[in-house]
C-alpha positions as CSV (number, residue, x, y, z in Angstrom):
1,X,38.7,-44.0,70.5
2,X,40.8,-40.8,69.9
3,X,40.5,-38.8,66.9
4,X,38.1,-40.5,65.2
5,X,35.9,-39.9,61.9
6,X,32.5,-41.4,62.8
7,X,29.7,-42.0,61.0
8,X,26.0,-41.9,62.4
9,X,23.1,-43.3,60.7
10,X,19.5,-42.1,62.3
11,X,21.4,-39.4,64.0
12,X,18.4,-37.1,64.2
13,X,16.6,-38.1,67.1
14,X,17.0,-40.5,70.4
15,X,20.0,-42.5,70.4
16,X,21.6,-41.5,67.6
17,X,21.6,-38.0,68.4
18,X,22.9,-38.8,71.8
19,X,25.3,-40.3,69.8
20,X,26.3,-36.7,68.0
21,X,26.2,-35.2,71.6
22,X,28.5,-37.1,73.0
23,X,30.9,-37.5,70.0
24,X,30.9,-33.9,69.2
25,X,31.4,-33.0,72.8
26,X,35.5,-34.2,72.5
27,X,37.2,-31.8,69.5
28,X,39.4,-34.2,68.0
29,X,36.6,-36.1,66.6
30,X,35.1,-35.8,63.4
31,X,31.0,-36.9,63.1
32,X,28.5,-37.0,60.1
33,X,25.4,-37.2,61.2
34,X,22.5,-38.7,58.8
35,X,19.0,-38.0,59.2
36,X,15.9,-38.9,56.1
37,X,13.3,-36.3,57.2
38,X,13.9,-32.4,57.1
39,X,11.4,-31.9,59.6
40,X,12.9,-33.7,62.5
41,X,16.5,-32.1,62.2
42,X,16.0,-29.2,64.4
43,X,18.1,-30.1,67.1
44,X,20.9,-32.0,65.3
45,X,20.9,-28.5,62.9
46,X,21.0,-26.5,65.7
47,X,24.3,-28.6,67.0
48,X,25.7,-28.3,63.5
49,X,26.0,-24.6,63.6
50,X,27.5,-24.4,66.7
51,X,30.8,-22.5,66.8
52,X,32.5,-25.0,68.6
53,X,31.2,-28.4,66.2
54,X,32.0,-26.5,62.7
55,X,33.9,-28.2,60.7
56,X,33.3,-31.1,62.8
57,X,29.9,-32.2,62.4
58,X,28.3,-32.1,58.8
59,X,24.6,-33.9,58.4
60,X,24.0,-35.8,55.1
61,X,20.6,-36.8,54.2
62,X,19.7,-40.5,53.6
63,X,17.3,-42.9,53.1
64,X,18.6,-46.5,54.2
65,X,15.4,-47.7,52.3
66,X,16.7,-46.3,48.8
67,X,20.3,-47.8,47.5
68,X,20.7,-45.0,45.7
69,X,20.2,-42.5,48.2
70,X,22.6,-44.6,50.3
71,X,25.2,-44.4,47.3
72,X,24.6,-40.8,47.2
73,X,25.6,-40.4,50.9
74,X,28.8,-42.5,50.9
75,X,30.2,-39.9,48.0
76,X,28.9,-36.8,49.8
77,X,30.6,-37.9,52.9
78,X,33.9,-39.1,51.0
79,X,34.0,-35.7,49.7
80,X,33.3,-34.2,53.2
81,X,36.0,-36.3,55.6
82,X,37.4,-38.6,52.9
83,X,37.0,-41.6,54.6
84,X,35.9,-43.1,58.0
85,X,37.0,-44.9,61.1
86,X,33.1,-46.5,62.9
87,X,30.2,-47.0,61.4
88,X,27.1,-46.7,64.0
89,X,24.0,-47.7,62.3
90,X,21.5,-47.0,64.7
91,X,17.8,-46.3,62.6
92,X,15.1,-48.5,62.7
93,X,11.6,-48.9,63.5
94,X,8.9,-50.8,65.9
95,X,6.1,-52.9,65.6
96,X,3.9,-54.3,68.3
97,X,0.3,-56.8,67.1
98,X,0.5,-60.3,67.6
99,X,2.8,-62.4,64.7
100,X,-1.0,-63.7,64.2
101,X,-2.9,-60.3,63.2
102,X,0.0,-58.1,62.2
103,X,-0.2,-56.7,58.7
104,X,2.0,-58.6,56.4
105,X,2.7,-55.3,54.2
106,X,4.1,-54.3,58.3
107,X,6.3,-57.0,58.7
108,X,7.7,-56.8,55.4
109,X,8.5,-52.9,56.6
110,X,9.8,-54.0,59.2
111,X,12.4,-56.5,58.0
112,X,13.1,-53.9,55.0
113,X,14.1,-50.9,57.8
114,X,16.0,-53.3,60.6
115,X,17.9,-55.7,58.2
116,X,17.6,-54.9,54.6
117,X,18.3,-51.0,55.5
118,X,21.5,-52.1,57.1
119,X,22.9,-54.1,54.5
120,X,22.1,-51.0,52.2
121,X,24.4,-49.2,54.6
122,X,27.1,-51.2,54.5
123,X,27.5,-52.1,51.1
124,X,27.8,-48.6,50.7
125,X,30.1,-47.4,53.3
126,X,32.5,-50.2,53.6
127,X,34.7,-48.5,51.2
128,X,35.4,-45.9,53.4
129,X,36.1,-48.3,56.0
130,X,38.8,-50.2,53.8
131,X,40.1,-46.8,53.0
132,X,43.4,-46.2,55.7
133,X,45.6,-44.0,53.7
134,X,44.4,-40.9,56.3
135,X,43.7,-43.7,59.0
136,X,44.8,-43.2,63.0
137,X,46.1,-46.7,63.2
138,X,43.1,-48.0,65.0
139,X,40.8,-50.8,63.3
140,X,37.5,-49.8,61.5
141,X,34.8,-50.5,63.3
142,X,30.7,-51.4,62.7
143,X,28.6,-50.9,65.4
144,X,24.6,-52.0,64.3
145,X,22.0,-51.3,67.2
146,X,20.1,-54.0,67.7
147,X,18.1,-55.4,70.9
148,X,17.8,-58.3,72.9
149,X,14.1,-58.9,71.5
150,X,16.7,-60.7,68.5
151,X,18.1,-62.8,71.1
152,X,16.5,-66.3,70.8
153,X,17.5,-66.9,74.6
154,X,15.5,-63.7,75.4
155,X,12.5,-62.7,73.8
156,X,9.9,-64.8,75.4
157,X,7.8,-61.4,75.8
158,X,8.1,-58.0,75.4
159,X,8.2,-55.8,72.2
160,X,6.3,-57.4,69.3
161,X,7.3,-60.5,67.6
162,X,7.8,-59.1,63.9
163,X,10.2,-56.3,65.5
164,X,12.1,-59.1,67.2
165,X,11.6,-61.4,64.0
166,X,13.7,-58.7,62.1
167,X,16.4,-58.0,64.8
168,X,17.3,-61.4,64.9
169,X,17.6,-60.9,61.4
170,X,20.1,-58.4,62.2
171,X,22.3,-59.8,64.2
172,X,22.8,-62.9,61.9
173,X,23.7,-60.4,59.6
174,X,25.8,-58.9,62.0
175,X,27.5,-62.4,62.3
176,X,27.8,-63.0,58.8
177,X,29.0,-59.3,58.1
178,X,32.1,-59.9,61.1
179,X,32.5,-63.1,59.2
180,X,33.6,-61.4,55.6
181,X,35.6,-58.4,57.2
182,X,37.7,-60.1,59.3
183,X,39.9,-60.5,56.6
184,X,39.7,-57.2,55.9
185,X,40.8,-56.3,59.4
186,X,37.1,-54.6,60.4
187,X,35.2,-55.2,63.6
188,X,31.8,-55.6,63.5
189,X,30.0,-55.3,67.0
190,X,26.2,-55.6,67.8
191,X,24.7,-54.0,70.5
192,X,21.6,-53.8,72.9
193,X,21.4,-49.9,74.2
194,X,18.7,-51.0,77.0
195,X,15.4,-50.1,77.4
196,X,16.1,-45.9,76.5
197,X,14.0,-43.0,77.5
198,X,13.2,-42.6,73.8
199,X,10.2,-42.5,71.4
200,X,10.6,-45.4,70.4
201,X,11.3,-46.7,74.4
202,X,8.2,-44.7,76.0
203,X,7.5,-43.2,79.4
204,X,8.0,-46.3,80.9
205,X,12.4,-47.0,80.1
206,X,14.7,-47.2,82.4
207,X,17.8,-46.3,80.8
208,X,18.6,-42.7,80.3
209,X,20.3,-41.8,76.5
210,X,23.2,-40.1,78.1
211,X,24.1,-43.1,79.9
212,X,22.9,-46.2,77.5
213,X,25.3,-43.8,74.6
214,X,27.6,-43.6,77.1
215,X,28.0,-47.2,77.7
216,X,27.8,-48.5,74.3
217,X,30.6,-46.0,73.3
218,X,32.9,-47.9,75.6
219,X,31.7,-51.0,74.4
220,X,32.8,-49.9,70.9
221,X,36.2,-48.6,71.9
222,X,37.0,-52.0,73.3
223,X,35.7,-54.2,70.2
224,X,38.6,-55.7,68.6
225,X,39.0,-58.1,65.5
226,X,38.7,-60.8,68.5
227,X,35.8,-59.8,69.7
228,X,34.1,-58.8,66.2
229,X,30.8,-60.7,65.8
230,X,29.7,-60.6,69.2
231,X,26.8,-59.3,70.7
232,X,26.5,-57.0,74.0
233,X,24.5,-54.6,75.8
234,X,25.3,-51.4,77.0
235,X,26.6,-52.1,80.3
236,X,29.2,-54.4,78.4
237,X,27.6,-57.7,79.4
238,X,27.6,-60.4,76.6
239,X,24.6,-61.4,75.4
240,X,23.2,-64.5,74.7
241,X,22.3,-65.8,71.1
242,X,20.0,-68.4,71.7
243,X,18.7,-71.7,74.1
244,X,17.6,-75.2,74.1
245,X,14.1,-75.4,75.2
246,X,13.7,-79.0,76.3
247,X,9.9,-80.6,74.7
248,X,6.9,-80.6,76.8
249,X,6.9,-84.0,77.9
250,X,10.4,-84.0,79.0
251,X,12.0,-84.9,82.4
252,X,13.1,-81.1,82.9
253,X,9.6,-79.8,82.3
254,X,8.4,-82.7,84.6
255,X,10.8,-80.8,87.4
256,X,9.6,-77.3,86.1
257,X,6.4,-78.4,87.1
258,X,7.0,-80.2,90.8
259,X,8.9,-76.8,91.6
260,X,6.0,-74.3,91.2
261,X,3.7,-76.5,93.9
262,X,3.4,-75.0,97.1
263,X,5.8,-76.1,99.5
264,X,5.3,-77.4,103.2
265,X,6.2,-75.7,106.3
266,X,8.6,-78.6,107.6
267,X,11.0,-77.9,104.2
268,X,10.9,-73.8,105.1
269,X,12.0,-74.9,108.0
270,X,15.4,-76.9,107.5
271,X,16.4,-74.6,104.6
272,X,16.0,-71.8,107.3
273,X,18.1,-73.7,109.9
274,X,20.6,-74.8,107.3
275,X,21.3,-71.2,106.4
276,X,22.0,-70.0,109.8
277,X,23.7,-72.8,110.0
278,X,26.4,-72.1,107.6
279,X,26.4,-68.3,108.4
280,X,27.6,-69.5,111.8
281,X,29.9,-71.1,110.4
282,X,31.1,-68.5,108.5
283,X,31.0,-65.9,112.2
284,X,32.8,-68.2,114.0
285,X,35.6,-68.8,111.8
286,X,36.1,-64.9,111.4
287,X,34.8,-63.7,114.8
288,X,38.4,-61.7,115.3
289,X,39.3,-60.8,112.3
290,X,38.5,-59.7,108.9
291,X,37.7,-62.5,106.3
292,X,41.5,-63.9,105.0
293,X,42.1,-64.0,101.4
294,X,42.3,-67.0,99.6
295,X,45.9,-68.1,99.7
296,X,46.8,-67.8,96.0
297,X,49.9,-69.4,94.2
298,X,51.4,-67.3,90.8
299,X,50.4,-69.3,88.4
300,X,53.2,-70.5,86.6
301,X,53.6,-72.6,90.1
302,X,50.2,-73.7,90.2
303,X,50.8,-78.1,90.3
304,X,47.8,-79.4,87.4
305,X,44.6,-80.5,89.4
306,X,44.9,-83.7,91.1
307,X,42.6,-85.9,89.4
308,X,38.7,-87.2,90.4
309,X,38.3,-90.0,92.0
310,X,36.9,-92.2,89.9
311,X,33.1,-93.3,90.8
312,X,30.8,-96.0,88.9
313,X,27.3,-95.7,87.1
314,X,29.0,-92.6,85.4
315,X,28.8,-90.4,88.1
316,X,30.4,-87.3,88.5
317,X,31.2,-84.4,90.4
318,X,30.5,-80.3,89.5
319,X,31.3,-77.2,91.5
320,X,29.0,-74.5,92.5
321,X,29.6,-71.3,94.0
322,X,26.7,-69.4,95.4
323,X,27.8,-65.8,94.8
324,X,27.6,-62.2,97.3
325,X,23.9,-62.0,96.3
326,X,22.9,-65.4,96.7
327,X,24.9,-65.2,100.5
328,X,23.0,-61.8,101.4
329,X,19.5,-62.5,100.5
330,X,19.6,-65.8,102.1
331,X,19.1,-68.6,99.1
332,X,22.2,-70.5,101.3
333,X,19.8,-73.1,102.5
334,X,17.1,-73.4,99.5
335,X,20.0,-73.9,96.7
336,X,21.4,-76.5,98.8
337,X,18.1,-78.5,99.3
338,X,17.4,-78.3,95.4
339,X,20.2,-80.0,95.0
340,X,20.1,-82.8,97.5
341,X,16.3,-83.2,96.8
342,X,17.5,-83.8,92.8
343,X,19.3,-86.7,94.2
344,X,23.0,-85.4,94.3
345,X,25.0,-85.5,97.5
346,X,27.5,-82.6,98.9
347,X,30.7,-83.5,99.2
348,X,32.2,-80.2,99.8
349,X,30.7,-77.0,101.4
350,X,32.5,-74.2,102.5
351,X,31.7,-70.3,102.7
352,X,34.9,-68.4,101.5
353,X,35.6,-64.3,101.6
354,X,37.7,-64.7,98.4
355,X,40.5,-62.7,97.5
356,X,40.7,-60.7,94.1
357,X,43.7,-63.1,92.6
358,X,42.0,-66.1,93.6
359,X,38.7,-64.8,91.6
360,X,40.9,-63.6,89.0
361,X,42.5,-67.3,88.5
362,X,38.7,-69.0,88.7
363,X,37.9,-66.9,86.1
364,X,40.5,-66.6,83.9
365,X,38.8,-67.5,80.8
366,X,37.0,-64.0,81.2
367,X,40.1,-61.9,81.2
368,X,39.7,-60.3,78.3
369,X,36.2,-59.5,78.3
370,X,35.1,-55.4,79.0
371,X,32.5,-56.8,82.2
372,X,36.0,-58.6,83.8
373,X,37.4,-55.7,86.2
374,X,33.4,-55.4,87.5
375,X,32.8,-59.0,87.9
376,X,36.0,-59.5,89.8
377,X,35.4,-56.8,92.1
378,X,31.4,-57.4,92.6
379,X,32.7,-61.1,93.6
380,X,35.5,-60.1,96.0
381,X,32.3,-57.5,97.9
382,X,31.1,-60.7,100.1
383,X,31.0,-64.0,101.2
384,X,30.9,-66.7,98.6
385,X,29.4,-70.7,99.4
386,X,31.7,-73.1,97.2
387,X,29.8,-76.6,96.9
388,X,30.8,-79.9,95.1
389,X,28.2,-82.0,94.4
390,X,28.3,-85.7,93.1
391,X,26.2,-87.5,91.4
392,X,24.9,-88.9,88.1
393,X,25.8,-86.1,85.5
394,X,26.4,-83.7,87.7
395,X,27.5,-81.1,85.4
396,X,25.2,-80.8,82.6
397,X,21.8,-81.2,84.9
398,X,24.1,-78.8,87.6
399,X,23.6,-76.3,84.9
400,X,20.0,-77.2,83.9
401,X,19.0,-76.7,87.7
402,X,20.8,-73.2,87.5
403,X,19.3,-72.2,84.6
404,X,20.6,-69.6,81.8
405,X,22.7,-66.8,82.7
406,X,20.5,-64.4,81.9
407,X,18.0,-65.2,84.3
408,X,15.4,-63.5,82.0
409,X,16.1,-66.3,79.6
410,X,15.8,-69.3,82.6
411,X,12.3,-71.0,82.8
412,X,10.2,-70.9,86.2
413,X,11.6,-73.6,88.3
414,X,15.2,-73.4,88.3
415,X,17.2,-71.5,90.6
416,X,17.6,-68.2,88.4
417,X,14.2,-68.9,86.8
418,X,13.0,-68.5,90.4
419,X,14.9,-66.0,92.4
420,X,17.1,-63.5,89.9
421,X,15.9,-60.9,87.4
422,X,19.7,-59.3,86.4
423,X,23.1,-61.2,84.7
424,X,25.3,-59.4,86.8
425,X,22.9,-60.5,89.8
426,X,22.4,-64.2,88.6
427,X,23.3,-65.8,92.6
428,X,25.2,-68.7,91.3
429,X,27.7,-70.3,89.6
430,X,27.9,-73.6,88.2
431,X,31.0,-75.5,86.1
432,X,30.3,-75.8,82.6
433,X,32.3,-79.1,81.4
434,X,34.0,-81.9,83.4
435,X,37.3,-80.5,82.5
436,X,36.3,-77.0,84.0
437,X,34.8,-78.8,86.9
438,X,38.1,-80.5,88.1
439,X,40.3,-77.1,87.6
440,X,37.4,-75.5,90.2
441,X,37.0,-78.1,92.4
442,X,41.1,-78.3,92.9
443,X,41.2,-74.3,92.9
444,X,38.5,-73.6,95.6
445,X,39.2,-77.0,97.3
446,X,43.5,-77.5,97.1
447,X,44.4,-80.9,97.3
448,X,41.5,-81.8,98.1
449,X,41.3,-80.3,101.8
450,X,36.9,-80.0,102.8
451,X,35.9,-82.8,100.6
452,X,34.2,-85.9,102.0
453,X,34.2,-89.1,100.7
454,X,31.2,-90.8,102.9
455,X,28.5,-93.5,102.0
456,X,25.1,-91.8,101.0
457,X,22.2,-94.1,102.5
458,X,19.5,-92.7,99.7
459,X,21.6,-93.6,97.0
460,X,19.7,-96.8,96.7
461,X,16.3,-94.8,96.6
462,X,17.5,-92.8,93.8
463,X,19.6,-95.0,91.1
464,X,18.2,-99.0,90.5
């Protein structure tokens, strides 16, 4: 965003003063910088009286623990800029015992400086949000730092449970917060900045501040009253909110199980000769020439997907697309077998060098997301391996066999459980509803050209 007034809270250290940095560091923008301690303001000072940032970057003190000091700073900065355009509340603090042996005196700290401090914040500032009589014409915008330790789906392990108790906390807010200024015409985005080379990080993060600041940034300038209430990290990637984990006892833990034994040397075997199989497939079709692009039709002349056929005892048919990574490190073979060892038979397999349109069209419901432009491209880098499989409920247990999307979030025993670590390296692709199922089937599969109809002889070993 151009020419904006933004405000930083916990701008005195880590992100937030990579925050300043990189705000300050284009002219037309106008920061105040917060900080609560005088004795950790050395460098942010030292960036305030810099010839270049006067005028530019003024630091107010406050206390998101203390209502009234947060009053106090919304009229100091109303009287410094008059009103503003983002709101970045980044402070907060850690905690890392058990849920079992934590203080309670901590965890009611905790919850007081990652969601109560917040709301302190807000209630204080949204005033000069609503404020567009010196506005740019852009929306206001909240952006609240959160992590993925408040994402249900994620934290299994990692930082400790009352820190991720309270960012949870957090993002509902978050939610609720979107909720009530949508009206008003705010956004409200929540954001993961990675695991940053910070204090608060340690010597072990991955994720430099210059570039988690950096990405977040661009994940702020694209937040829209559309996309308010959402939740992302800094690369741009959606996050997830939350996931079913099936009961103990239950049919998918039963699989869970069987998957982690050991597995004999006979099975290695086929899934091996099945992937070189279908990679020499894949060099013979394209031995003398480059791979051809999918042939795509605009799509106001796409023709509605021909129907399923129709099959008894409910069954039903799903697609799946093993992507560039799943091709390259050679899981061909082993996703196949899962899925014919489940009980479901392959009725269409193909490996496809897809064009950019086609991959546009498949996924069209992600056009207006900021990870689109990547995703397209990463997919059109390789070969892909587009499968239909048939069987009883093909699409829901499809997915359960896949596992989440964020293969962090995806228990041992499914596919990304087992072989992925990354989102934007999650190997496969699976249809998420009937409906969706038939528009991929008939997009990757055109009238129905590669799929077999044929008598499956273990069908009557499987179903009664």
């Amino acid at each position: 965003m151009l020419g904006g007034r933004y405000l930083i809270v916990g701008a005195n250290r880590g992100i937030g003063l990579e925050f300043v940095k990189q705000l300050v560091g284009k002219s037309e923008n106008k920061v105040v910088g917060t900080y609560r301690n005088t004795q950790t303001i050395d460098e942010l000072k030292k960036l305030s009286e810099s010839p270049s940032n006067k005028g530019r970057l003024s630091l107010v003190r406050l206390d998101m623990n203390d209502e009234q000091s947060c009053k106090e700073a919304a009229n100091e900065v109303k009287a410094n800029i008059g009103a503003i355009d983002i709101l970045i509340v980044n402070a907060g603090v850690n905690g890392g015992k058990t849920l079992l042996t934590e203080d309670i005196a901590n965890i009611s700290r905790l919850f007081d400086n990652n969601v109560l401090g917040p709301i302190r914040v807000c209630q204080a500032f949204t005033p000069l949000l609503l404020d567009r009589s010196t506005a740019n014409g852009a929306i206001p915008k909240v952006a609240l730092i959160s992590s993925e330790s408040g994402s249900i789906t994620v934290s299994k392990h990692g930082r400790g449970p009352a820190y991720a108790i309270s960012k949870a906390g957090l993002n509902m807010m978050g939610r609720k917060l979107a909720h009530e200024l949508e009206p008003s015409n705010i956004a409200v985005g929540l954001l993961h900045p990675g695991w940053v080379q910070t204090d608060m990080g340690g010597s072990g993060a991955i994720v430099t501040p210059e570039d988690s600041v950096r990405g977040m940034l661009q994940v702020i300038d694209e937040l829209d009253i559309g996309s308010s209430g959402g939740f992302w990290d800094y690369e741009g990637k959606e996050h997830p909110w939350r996931f079913l984990v099936p009961p103990s006892n239950s049919r998918l833990s039963m699989e869970t199980t069987l998957n982690r034994l050991p597995h004999i040397t006979r099975r290695d075997f086929l899934v091996s000769l099945l992937t070189a199989l279908v990679f020499a497939l894949f060099l013979t079709t394209n031995r003398h020439s480059q791979p051809a692009p999918a042939v795509v039709r605009p799509l106001e002349t796409l023709r509605p997907p021909p129907p399923l056929l129709k099959m008894p005892n409910n069954q039903e048919r799903s697609y799946i697309m093993i992507k560039p990574d799943g091709v390259q490190r050679a899981l061909v073979g082993e996703i196949v077998s899962r899925f014919e060892k489940r009980g479901f038979k392959i009725v269409g397999l193909k490996m496809v060098h897809a064009s950019s349109a086609h991959l546009e069209e498949h996924y069209r419901d992600l056009k207006d997301k900021p990870f689109f432009p990547g995703l397209v491209k990463y997919m059109a880098s390789g070969p892909v391996v587009a499968i239909v499989i048939e069987g009883l409920d093909a699409v829901k247990t499809g997915r359960a066999m896949l596992g989440a999307t964020n293969p962090l979030a995806s228990g041992p025993g499914t596919i990304r459980g087992d072989f992925a670590l990354a989102v934007g390296r999650n190997i496969c692709h699976g249809s998420d509803s009937v409906e969706s199922a038939e528009r991929e089937i008939a997009h990757w599969f055109p009238n129905g050209e590669g799929l077999i109809n044929y008598t499956d002889d273990k069908a009557t070993w499987i179903f009664e």
